[in-house]
C-alpha positions as CSV (number, residue, x, y, z in Angstrom):
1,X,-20.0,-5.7,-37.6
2,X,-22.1,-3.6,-39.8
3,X,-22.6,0.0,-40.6
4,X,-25.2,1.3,-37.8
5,X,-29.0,1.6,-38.8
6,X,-29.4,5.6,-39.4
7,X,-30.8,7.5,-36.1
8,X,-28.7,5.2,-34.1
9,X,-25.7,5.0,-32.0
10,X,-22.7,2.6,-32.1
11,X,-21.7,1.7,-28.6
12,X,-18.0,1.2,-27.8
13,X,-16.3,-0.9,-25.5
14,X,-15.5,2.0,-23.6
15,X,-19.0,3.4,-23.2
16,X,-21.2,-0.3,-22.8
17,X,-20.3,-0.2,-18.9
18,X,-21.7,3.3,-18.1
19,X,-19.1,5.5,-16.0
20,X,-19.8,5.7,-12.3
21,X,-22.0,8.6,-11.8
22,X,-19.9,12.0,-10.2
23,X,-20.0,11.4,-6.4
24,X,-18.5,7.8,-6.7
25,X,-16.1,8.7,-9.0
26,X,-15.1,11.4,-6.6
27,X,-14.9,8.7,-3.9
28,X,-12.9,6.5,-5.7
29,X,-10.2,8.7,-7.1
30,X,-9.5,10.2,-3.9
31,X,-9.2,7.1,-2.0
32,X,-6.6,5.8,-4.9
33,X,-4.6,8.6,-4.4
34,X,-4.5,8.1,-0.7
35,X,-2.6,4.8,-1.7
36,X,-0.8,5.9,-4.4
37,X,1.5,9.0,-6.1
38,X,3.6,9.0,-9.5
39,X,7.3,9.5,-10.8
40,X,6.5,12.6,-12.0
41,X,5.3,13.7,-8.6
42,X,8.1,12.2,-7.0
43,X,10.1,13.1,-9.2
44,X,9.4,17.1,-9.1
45,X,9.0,16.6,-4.9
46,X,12.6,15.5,-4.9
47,X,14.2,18.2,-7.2
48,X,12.4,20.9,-5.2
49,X,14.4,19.5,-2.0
50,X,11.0,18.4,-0.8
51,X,11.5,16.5,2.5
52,X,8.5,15.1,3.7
53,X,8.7,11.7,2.6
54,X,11.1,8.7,2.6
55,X,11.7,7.6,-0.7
56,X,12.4,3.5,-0.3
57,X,13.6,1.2,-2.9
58,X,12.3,-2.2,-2.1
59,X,13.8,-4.4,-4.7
60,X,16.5,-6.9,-3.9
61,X,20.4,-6.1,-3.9
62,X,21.0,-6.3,-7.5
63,X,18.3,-4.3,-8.4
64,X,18.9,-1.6,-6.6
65,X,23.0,-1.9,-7.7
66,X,21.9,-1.7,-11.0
67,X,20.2,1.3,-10.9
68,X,17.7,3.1,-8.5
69,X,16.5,6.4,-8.0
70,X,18.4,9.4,-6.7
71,X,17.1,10.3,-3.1
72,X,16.3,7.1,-2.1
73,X,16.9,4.7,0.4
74,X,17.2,0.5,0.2
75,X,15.6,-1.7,2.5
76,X,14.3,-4.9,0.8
77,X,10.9,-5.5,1.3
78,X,11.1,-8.4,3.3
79,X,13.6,-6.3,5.7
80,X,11.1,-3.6,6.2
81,X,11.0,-4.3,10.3
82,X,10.4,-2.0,13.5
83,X,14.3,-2.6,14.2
84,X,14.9,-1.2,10.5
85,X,12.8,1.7,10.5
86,X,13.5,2.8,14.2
87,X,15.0,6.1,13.1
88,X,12.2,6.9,10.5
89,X,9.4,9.0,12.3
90,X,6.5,7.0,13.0
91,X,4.2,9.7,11.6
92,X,6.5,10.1,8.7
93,X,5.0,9.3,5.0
94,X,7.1,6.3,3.3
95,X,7.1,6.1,-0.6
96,X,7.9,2.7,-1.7
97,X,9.1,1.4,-5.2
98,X,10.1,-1.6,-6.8
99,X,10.8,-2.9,-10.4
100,X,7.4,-1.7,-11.8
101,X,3.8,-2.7,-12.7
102,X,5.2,-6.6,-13.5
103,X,6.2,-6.7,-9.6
104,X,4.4,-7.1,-6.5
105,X,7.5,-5.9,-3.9
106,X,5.6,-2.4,-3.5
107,X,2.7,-4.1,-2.9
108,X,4.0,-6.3,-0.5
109,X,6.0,-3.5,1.3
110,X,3.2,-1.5,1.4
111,X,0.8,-4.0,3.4
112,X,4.3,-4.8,5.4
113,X,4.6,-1.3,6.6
114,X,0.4,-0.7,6.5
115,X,0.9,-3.1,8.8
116,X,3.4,-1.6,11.6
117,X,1.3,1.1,11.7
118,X,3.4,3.8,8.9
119,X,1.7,5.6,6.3
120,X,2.6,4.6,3.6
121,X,1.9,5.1,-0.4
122,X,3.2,3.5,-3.6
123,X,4.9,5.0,-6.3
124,X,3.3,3.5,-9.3
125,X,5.2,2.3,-11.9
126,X,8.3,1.8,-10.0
127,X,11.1,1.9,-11.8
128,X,9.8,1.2,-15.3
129,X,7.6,4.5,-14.7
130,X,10.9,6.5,-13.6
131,X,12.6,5.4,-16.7
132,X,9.2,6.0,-18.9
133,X,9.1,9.3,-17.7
134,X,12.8,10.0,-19.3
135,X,14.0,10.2,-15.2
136,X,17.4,8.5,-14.6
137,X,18.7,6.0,-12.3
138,X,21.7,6.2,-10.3
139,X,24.1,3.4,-9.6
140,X,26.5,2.5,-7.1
141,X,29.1,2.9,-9.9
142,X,28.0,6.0,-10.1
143,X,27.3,7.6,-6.7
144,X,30.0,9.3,-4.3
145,X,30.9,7.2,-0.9
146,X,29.3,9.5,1.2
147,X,25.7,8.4,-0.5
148,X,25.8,5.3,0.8
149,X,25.2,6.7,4.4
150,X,21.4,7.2,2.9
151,X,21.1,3.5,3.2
152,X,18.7,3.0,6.7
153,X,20.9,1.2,8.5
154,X,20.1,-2.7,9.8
């Protein structure tokens, strides 16, 4: 490409779709942040002693041994049942994770619990985000015996 002809404007990539005008873009953010929060906000939730959310790990066994975040709890997604969640509060917010933006368990843990009628939001980035963020992971090498008892039982 060329220098532009004086008295006119080179268009980016960025600027040849025009932005949605105001009230959409008002629409549209709120509703994705209806479905979704962040590590940092999850983050700074959990080290106030925030309670009004269930934090939930949704990655397999040996991703949640390897490392997850403090505060949470581990129920694979495909495990996320009525029987599981019986002691959670129906009207209780659930925060789900996995492995981050590469993976698709939040997703489908979302639309699992969306599903048995539980509000529900995902934590973008997941644990790649946490770890991006400069947040660290626990493990079960690492925790006390009487963290396990966060786990929601079968």
């Amino acid at each position: 490409m060329g220098t532009p002809t004086p008295g006119t404007a080179a268009r980016s990539a960025v600027t040849a779709v025009p932005a949605a005008d105001p009230a959409r873009a008002i629409e549209h953010f709120a509703e994705l942040l209806s479905f979704e929060t962040d590590c940092w906000d999850v983050h700074a939730a959990l080290s106030a002693g925030t309670d009004d959310f269930l934090l939930v790990d949704v990655r397999g066994r040996g991703g949640w041994a390897a490392g997850h975040v403090d505060g949470a709890v581990h129920v694979p997604h495909a495990e996320l049942t009525v029987e599981r969640l019986a002691d959670v509060p129906m009207d209780r917010l659930v925060v789900v994770y996995c492995a981050g933006p590469h993976c698709n368990g939040a997703d489908r843990a979302a639309l699992r619990l969306a599903g048995l009628g539980r509000p529900v939001k995902k934590m973008i980035g997941g644990v790649t985000g946490w770890l991006d963020e400069g947040f660290s992971l626990v493990s079960e090498d690492t925790e006390h015996a009487e963290d396990a008892s966060r786990e929601v039982a079968p």
